[in-house]
N, C-alpha and C positions, 0 to 999 in steps of 0.2 A: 355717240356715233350718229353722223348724220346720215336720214334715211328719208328717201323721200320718196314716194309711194303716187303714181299717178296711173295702177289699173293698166297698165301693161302689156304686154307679152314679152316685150325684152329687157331685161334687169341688168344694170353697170355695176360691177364691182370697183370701186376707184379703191386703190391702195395707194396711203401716202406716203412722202418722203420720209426721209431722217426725223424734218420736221415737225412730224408731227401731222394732226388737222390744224393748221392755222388759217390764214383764212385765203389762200390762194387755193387752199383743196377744194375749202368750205366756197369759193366762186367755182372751181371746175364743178360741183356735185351740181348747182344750181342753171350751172350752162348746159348740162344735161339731163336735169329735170326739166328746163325751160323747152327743151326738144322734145319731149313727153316719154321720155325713160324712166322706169324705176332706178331708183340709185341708192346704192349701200355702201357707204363708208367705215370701215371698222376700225375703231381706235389701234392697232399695232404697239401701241407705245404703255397703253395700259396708263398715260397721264393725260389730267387737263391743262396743264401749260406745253404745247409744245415748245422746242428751242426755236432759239429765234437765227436769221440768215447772219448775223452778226458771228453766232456759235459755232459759225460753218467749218473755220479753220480748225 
């Protein structure tokens, strides 16, 4: 679960697609760590592969 912790006061909860964390999540959590948010990503899926956009159909 990507978590990224920069002292805060306001924390993002990012919830991700179907997909998974793949790594379009894993750039939005860092586009908002880089803003100086905490950001919590919870795995949803309960896997480390997510599906890939190929899977979509």
């Amino acid at each position: 679960m990507p978590e990224i912790l920069n002292n805060s006061d306001i924390a993002v909860i990012v919830v991700h697609e179907i997909y998974g964390i793949n790594e379009h999540i894993k750039g939005v959590c860092e586009r908002l760590a880089k803003s100086g948010y905490n950001v919590i990503c919870p795995n949803l899926l309960k896997t480390d592969q997510p599906y890939s956009y190929a899977e979509g159909q």
